[in-house]
N, C-alpha and C positions, 0 to 999 in steps of 0.2 A: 401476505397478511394485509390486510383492507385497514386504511387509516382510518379512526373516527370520526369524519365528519357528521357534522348536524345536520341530518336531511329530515323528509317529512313524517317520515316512517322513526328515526333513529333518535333520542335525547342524548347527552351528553353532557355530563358533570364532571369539569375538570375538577382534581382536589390538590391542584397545585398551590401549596403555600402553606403556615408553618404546621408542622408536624410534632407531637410528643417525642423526642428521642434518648434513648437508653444506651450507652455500649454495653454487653454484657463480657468481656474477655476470661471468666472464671465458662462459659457457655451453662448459663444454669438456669437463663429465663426461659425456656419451654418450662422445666418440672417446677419453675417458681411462680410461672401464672402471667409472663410478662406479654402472653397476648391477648389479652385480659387488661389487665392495668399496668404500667409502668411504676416500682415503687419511688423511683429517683427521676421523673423525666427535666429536659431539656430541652427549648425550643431548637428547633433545625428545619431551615429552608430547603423545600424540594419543589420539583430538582433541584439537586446540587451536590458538590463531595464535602462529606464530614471533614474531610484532612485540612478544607481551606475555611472553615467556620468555626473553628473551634486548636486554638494552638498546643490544646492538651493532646489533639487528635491527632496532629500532623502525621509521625508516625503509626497510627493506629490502624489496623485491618481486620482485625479480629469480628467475631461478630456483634451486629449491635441491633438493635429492635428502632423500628416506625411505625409509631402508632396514630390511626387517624378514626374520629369521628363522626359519622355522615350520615343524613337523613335520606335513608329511599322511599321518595316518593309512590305514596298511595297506590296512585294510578298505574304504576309501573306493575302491579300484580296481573301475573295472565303471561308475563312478559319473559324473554328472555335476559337475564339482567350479568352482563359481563364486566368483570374487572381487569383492566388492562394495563400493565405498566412500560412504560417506553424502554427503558434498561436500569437493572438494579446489577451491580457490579460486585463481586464476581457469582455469587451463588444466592438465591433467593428463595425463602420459605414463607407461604402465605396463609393467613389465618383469617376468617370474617364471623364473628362473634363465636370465637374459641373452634371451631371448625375446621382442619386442616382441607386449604379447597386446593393448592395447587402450588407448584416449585417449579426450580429451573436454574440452570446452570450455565454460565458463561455472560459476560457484560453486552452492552451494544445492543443489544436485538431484544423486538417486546415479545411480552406472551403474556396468556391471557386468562385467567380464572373465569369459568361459570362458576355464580354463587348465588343461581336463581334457586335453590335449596336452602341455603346457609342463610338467605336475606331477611329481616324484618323488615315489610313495607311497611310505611306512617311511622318508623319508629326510629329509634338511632343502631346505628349498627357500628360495629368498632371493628376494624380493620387492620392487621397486624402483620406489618411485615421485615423478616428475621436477615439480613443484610451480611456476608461475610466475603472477604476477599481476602484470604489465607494465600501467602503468595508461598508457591508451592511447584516443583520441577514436574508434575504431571496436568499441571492446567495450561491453557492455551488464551496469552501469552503466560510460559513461563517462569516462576521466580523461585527463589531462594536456590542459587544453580553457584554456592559459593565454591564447589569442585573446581570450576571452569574458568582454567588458569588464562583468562584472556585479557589483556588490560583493557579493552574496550568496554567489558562488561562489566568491571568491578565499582562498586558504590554503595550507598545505601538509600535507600533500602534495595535488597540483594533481589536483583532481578537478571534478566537477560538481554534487557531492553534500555533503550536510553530516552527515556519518556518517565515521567510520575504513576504510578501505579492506583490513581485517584478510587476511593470507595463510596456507595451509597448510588441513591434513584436520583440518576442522571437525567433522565426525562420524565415528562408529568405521567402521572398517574389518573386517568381517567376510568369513572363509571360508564357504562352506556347500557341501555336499551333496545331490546329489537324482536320483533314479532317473532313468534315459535316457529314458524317456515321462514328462516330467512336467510339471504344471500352469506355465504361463507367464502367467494374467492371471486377474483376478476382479472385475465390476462389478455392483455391488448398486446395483438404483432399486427405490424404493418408491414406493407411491399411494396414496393414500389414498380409500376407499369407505364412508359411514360413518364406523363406529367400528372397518373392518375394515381390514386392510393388507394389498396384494397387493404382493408382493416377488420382483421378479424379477429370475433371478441369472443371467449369464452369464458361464460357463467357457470360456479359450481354452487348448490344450496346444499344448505344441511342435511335437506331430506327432498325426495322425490312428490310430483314431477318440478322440470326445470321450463316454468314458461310463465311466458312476458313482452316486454317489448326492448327495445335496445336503442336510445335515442341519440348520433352522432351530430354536435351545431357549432359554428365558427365561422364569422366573417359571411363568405356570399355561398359558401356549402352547408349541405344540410345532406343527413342520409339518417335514414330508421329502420327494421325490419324487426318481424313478429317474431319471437321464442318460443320453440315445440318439442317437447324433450318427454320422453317417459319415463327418464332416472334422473338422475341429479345433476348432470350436466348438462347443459344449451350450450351453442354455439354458432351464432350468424356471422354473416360478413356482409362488411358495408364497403360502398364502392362512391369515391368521392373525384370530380372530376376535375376541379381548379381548387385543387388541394394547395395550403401552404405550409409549407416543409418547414419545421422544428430546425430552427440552426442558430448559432452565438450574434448572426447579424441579426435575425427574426424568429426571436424564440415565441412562434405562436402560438398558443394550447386551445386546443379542442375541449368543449364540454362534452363529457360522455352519461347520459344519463342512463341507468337499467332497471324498468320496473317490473319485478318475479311475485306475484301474490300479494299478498299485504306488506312488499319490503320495496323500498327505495333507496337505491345509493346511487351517488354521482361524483364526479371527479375531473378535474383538470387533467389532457395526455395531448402531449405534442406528437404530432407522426415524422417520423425520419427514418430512414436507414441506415446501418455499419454496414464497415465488411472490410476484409484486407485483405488487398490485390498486390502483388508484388509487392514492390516496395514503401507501399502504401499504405494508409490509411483511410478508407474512405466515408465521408460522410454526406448523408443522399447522394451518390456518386462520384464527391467531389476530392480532391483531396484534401487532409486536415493539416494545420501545421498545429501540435499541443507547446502552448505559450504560459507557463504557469507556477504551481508551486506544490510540496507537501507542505501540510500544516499539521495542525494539533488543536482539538477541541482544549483549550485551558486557559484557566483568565483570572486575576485576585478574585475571591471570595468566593466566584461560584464554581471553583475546578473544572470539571469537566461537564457539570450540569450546564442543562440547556437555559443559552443567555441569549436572549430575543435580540436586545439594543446592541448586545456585540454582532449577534449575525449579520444585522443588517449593517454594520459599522462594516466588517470584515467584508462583506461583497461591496459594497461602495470602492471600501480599497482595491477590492482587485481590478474591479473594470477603471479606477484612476489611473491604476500602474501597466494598462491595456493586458491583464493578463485573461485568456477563455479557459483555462481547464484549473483542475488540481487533482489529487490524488488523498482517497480517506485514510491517510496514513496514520496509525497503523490499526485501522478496527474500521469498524460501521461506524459513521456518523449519524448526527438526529434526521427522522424523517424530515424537520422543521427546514433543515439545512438542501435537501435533495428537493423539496417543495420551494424554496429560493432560486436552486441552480435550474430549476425548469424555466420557471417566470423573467431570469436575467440572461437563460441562454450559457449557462457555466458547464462545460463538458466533465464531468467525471470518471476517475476511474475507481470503482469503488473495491476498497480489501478487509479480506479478512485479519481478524487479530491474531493468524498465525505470525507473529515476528520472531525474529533472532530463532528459530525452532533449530533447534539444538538435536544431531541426531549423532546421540550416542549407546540407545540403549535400545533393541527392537520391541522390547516390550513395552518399554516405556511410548514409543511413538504410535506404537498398537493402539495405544488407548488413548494420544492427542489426535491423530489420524480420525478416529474416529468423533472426534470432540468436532473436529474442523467439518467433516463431512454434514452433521448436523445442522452447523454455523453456518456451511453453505446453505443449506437449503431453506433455513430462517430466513437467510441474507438476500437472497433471489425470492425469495415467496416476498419478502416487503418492498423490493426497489424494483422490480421485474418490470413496471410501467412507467416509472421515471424515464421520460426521453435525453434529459441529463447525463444517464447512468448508460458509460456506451464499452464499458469493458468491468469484468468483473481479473481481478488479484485475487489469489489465493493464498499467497505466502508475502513477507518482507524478506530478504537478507536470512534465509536459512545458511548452518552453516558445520561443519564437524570437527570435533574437537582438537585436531589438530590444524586449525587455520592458519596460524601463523608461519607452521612447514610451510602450507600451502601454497602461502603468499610468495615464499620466499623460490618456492620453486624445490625444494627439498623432497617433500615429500607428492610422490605421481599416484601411488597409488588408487584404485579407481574406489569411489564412494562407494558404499554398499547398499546391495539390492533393494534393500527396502528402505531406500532413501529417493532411490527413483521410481520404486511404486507407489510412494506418496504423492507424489507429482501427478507421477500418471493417474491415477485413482481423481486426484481431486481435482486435476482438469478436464478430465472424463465427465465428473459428474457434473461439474460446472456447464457442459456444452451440450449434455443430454437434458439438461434441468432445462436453459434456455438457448435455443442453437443460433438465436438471433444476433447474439454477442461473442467476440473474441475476450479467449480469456488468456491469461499471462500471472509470471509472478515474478518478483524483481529481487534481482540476482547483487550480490555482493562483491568485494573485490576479496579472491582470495576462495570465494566458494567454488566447487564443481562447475564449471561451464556447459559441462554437456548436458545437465537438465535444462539447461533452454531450450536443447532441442524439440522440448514435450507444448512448448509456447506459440504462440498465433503472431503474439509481439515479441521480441528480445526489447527488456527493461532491466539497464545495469545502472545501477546507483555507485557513483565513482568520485573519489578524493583526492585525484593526483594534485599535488599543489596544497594537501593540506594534510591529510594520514600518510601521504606518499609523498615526498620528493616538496616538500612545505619551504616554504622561502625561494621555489625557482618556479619561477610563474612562466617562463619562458619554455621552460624543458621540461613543466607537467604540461602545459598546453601543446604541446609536440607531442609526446607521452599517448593522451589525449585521442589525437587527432590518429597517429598511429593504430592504435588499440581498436577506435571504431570499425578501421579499413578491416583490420585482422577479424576481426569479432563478424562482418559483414561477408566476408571471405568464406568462412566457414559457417553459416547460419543460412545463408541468401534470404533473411525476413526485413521486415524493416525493424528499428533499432527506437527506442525511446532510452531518452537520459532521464533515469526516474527521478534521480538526487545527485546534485553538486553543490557545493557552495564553504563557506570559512566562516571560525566565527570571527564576532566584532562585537566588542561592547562599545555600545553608542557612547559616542563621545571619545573616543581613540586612536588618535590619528598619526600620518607619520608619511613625511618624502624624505627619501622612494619610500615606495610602500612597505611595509612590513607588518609579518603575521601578526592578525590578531587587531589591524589598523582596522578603518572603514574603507580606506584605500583598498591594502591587499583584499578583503571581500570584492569590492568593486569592479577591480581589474579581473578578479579571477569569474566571475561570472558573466562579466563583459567575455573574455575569453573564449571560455566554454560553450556561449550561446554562438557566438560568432562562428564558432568551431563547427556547431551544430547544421549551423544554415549549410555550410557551405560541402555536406554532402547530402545527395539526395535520397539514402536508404535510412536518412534520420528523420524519425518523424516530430521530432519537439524534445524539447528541455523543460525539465521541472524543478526549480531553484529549490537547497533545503537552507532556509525553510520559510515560509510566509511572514511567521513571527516571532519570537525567543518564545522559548516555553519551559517549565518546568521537570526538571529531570531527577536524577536520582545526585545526592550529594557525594561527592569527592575531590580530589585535585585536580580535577580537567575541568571542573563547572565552576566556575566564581558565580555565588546568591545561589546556588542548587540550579541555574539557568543552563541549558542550552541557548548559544545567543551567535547561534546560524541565520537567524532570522534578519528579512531585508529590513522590517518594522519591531520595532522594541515590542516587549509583551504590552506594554499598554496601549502599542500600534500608532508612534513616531517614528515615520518615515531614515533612516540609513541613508547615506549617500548611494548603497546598491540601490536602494530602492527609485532610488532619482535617473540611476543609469538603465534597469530597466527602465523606466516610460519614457528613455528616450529610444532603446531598443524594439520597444514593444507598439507604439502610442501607433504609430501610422501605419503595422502592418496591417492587412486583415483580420477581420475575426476568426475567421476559420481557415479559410487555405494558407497553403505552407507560402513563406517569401521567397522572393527568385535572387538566387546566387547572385553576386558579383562574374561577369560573363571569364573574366581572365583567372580568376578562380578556379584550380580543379576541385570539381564539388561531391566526388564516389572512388568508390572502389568498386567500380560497373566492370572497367576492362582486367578487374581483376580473375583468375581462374576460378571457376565453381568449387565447392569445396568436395568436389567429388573426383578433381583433376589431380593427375599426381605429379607432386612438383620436379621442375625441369630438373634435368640431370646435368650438375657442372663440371667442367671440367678438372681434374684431377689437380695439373698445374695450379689450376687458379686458384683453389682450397690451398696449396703448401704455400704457393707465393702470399698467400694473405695469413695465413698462422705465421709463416717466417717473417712477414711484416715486423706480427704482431709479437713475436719474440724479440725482435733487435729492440721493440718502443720500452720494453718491460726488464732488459739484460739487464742485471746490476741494482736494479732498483732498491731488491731487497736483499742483501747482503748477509749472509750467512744461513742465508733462506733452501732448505732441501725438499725433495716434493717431488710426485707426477700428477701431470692433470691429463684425462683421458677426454679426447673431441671424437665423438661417435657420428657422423653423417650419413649414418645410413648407407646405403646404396653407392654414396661419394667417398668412401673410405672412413677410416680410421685413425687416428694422428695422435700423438702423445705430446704435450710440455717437459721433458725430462727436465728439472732444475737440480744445481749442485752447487752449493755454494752460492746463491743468487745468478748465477749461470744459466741459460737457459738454451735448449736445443731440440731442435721438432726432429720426431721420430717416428716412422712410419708405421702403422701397423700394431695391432692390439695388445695390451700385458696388462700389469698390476697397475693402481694408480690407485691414490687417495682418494680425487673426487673426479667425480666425471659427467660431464656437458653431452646431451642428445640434441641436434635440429638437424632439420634438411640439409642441404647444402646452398641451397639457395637465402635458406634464410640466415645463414651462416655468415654468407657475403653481406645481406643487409646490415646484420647487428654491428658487424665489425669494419664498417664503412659507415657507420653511422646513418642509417636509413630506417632504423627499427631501434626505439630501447629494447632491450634486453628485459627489464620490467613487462613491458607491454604485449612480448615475445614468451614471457614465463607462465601471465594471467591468460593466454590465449590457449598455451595448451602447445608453441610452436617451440619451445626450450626447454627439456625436464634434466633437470640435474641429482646427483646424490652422492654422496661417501662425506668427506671430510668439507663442507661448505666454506669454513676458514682457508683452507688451502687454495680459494680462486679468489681470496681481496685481493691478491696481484694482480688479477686481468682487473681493478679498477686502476690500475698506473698507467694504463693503455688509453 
């Protein structure tokens, strides 16, 4: 979808600013006339979320009426006259003097009313739009999911998600104008040949024929060719020969100008290429290192509505704290924001507002599956020419309802079918929509691993040190560093750390560090980043989170804050935030940093995950269970019990205990709980070379029966 710019051809009437507002929570303003007049209105700034202007709103979602009225201009008859709005949250009903012209479901993304019928030219026209975000288990994100016995997820307002659930037109609201034959879409792909760029453009119009001219200029190139189409779509290619390549050191943009009949549009587009080559990332051929953060659209007063002096506040900081990427976590961001990351060179990876997608019901996902499959192609039909925009996300942290088994390693069972036709379906169409991008979804600690498989990138957002194993900074960053090798092992892609980080409420401090200090944040994401450089199938880290944000209220948030962030909500600087720019300030903008040489920096010499692991000797599995019997004998006193060690191919072995007595038994029977891995990785875990955690989340340890009957192998 083509941005409103003001060209020669095009007018453009922002109606951003105060608005009549109504909530109606009985729902009775359609039959009562409320788009028409308001009988009670209220001033309300838009953009912006009701919940943050008004403290009666806070929890309010229900629907509520915006009412605006606007003079269309005379001249404008003859005209195509369209209403557009940037995103109304969650479901949108529009009216232009009593006329139902057009609706639309799901936040983030614009659409667009014709109401060259509905319009009075020379006259006032009232405009009315019906705003509801009913937080509901079949919308996409998620809410009122209070079944879902997870503590991560519980709070209020009951959602699935650890984010505020903000309401109302989040972005402005613009009129426009445009000749009755006029341009309806534009996609630019570039290639790279050389040092040349062939850039090919395709124009679709509303109606037939598709011809005009096609105008490419920047710096010391220039390239034009004529359009000749007999149906609706044209499409040339421009050949530029001392092209300069779109990247975070030199984010140059090309002017593209295209004139098809009585219509003109033009626009800024930088030419670069992706693509990923082993374990890599590439961008125009190079490789990338991603240095950066997830964030969150949210800020006092204006929630999640578009705030100009913050954007520009928010990209200063990130290039102060040397970071090049971020991640739209967890939705579409404003076009305003994607027209920033071009002009400062901020790599993106842009997602859907599939998060926490919760699969537990297949009918239920029948019908978000399909929500998301739309979303996508909203989402790519409006960022498709952003050179910024170099991977598209499909999902956040999917997950099924028994996670916490999962976590623990209890439960193996494989996720169900239409859990990974979700995946596959909406990567599919992600890559059939635009093949020019890899796409990826980022995966949780605790969810199925093997949907990664379906990914271009592996992106694990991971907590050791803070959800896991909290207060040992030394043995989640082991943890860590383990996990990647494993994860790497069995994927052979390259790896992004989507999310790590602790919170800190600013001003909280403590030697030695401890949880919850600005300290422990600091060291743990010094850590992790460290952790990161120093293999080579990792292609970057993304701190969570950029800034404290607004979440749902409970006992894990003090002020309703998430306060993960390097920078307070109102964006003062953390002492994380000091330790990145010093991690960050002198690497490159875009290629990855080079190891420390005496550093081992991969799990390169490790076996493909297609090899099957070595077969150990027999001996050496009993000699190491009988170890690990004598460390454990007596421990637990009056303690009775079998614990069964399956090896596969390397035998069989039993823990018989009696009495806190313990004794290895050869050979398969009954047992309360019982331990599956190779035999190799048997020897790691219990040599201390592998946690056992990082052995469970990989898929290399499956356990079951009585889980309580193995806290004696933590005596070991």
């Amino acid at each position: 979808m083509l941005y409103p710019y003001l060209t020669p051809s095009r007018v453009v009437l922002d109606l951003s600013g105060l608005w009549d507002f109504q909530p109606d929570p009985d729902n009775v303003g359609e039959e009562r006339g409320f788009m028409h007049r308001l009988p009670a209105p209220r001033p309300l700034a838009v953009p912006g979320s009701w919940n943050e202007q008004y403290a009666d709103l806070f929890g309010y979602f229900g629907p509520a009426w915006h009412v605006r009225r606007v003079v269309v201009p005379t001249d404008w008859r003859g005209r195509r006259v369209v209403l557009r709005i940037g995103s109304a949250n969650y479901r949108a009903v529009v009216w232009v003097n009593g006329q139902r012209v057009g609706e639309h479901e799901g936040g983030h993304l614009p659409f667009v009313c014709d109401i060259t019928a509905a319009a009075r030219f020379g006259d006032e026209n009232v405009i009315a739009i019906l705003v509801e975000n009913t937080l509901r288990p079949d919308r996409v994100p998620a809410g009122n999911l209070n079944s879902l016995d997870i503590e991560l997820t519980q709070g209020y307002p009951d959602t699935s998600f650890d984010f505020y659930p903000y309401a109302g037109l989040h972005r402005p609201v613009v009129l426009y104008c445009a000749p009755p034959a006029h341009i309806q879409d534009i996609t630019v792909i570039t290639r790279r040949e050389g040092g040349q760029a062939r850039v090919q453009v395709t124009v679709r119009m509303n109606e037939a024929p598709a011809r005009g001219q096609v105008r490419l200029v920047g710096g010391e190139s220039s390239a034009m060719s004529d359009m000749h189409s007999a149906d609706e779509v044209g499409q040339v290619e421009l050949r530029l020969s001392h092209t300069r390549w779109w990247s975070p050191n030199d984010p140059f943009l090309y002017h593209l100008t295209v004139v098809a009949g009585q219509d003109v549009y033009a626009m800024p587009v930088g030419l670069r290429t992706v693509a990923v080559q082993g374990k890599q990332f590439l961008l125009n051929d190079e490789p990338v290192w991603f240095k950066g953060f997830g964030r969150h659209e949210d800020f006092y007063a204006s929630g999640r509505g578009l705030n100009l002096p913050l954007l520009v506040k928010d990209y200063d900081l990130l290039r102060w704290v040397g970071a090049n990427s971020y991640r739209t976590s967890h939705y579409p961001y404003s076009e305003e924001e994607m027209q920033m990351a071009d002009r400062l060179g901020i790599l993106i990876i842009d997602e859907l507002p599939a998060v926490s997608f919760l699969f537990d019901d297949q009918a239920s996902v029948e019908k978000r599956k399909a929500t998301c499959l739309r979303m996508l192609e909203e989402l790519i039909a409006r960022d498709k020419n952003h050179a910024a925009v170099v991977m598209w996300s499909v999902a956040n942290e999917p997950l099924l309802p028994n996670l916490i088994a999962r976590l623990s390693g209890q439960d193996t069972t494989p996720p169900p079918a239409y859990a990974h036709d979700f995946f596959r379906d909406l990567l599919a169409r992600a890559r059939a929509l635009d093949p020019t991008r890899p796409a990826t979804f980022v995966g949780r600690m605790g969810a199925p691993l093997e949907w990664q498989a379906l990914t271009d990138v592996i992106c694990v957002n991971r907590y050791w040190g803070w959800h896991e194993q909290g207060g040992q900074l030394a043995r989640a960053i082991e943890t860590l560093d383990q996990e990647l090798d494993l994860i790497y092992e069995t994927f052979q892609k390259p790896i992004l750390i989507s999310e790590f980080g602790a919170d800190a409420p600013a001003g909280l401090h403590g030697q030695p560090p401890v949880m919850w200090s600005e300290e422990y944040q600091a060291e743990l994401i010094r850590g992790y980043v460290t952790t990161a450089r120093r293999k080579d199938f990792v292609i970057g880290a993304h701190v969570w989170n950029f800034a404290d944000f607004l979440s749902v209220q409970s006992t894990r948030r003090v002020g309703g804050l998430n306060q993960k962030g390097v920078f307070t909500r109102d964006r003062r600087p953390k002492l994380a935030a000091h330790v990145l720019r010093e991690l960050w300030r002198d690497e490159p903008s875009s290629t990855r940093p080079t190891a420390a040489p005496d550093v081992v920096t991969s799990a390169a010499a490790a076996p493909p995950a297609t090899s099957q692991a070595i077969a150990q000797p027999t001996s050496a599995l009993r000699v190491m269970l009988e170890e690990v019997a004598r460390r454990i004998d007596g421990t637990r006193p009056g303690l009775t019990t079998t614990l069964k060690f399956d090896f596969g191919g390397d035998g069989v072995y039993r823990f018989v205990i009696r009495d806190g007595r313990v004794s290895v038994v050869e050979g398969d029977g009954e047992a309360v709980a019982w331990v599956r891995m190779a035999g190799d990785m048997a020897l790691k875990v219990f040599r201390d070379k592998v946690n056992p955690m990082a052995a469970v989340l990989t898929g290399r340890i499956k356990v079951g029966g009585d889980l309580k009957a193995l806290t004696i192998l933590r005596d070991f």
